[in-house]
C-alpha positions, 0 to 999 in steps of 0.5 A: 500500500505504501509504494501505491501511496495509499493513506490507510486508517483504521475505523473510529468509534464514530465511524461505528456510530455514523454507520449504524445511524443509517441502519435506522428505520425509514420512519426515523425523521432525518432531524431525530437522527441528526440530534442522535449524531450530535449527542453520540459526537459528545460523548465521544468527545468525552470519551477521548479523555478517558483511558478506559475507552482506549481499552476497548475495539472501536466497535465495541465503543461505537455500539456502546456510545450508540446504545446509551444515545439510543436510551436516552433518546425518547423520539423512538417508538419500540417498533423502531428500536425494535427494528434497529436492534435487529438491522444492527445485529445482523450488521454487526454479525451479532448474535449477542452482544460482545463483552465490554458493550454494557460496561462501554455503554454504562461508561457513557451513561455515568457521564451523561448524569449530572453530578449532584452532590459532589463534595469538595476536600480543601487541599492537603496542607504542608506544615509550612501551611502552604498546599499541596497539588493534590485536591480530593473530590468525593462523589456521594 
């Protein structure tokens, strides 16, 4: 490929995600679609700054990322969903869902949940009363 000059890249997460989105049924309006493309690209882009993504396929995080778009989107019917479900199995040569997709898709939906009550630690003091780097937050 290089003495053609070819410029070759793996697939991305959202590659995963722009590829199912055309899987949804024709009955889908093309704006609910777009609002689902631009929620999965925020997501993704939260998802850079996480290690824990990195560890996994990109299509296992592609597929999480839009299943946690999928459940938190209230315009689909079952039907719809239903049929989704289905077009993205056969695509995806699924017969179940492969491990780390419900842990990729848990993930996503602990970031999307405002943190109400986090409680902040002031910082660790030196003797010389001056403050370390380190703060400590705590999630209740």
């Amino acid at each position: 490929l290089f003495s053609l000059e070819w410029r070759v890249s793996s697939p991305t997460p959202m590659d995963f995600v722009r590829h199912l989105l055309e899987l949804l049924p024709e009955s889908v309006h093309p704006s609910c679609a777009e609002g689902m493309l631009q929620s999965a690209k925020m997501k993704m882009e939260f998802a850079k700054s996480f290690i824990f993504f990195s560890s996994h396929k990109p299509s296992i995080v592609g597929v999480g990322c839009i299943m946690c778009v999928m459940s938190e989107t209230k315009n689909l019917t079952q039907t719809e969903l239903t049929e989704f479900c289905i077009r993205m199995s056969t695509a995806m040569h699924y017969e179940q869902l492969p491990l780390g997709v419900l842990d990729v898709q848990q993930r996503f939906l602990m970031q999307s949940k405002p943190l109400e009550s986090i409680e902040e630690k002031p910082c660790n003091t030196i003797d010389d009363g001056s403050f370390s780097p380190v703060c400590v937050s705590q999630v209740a």
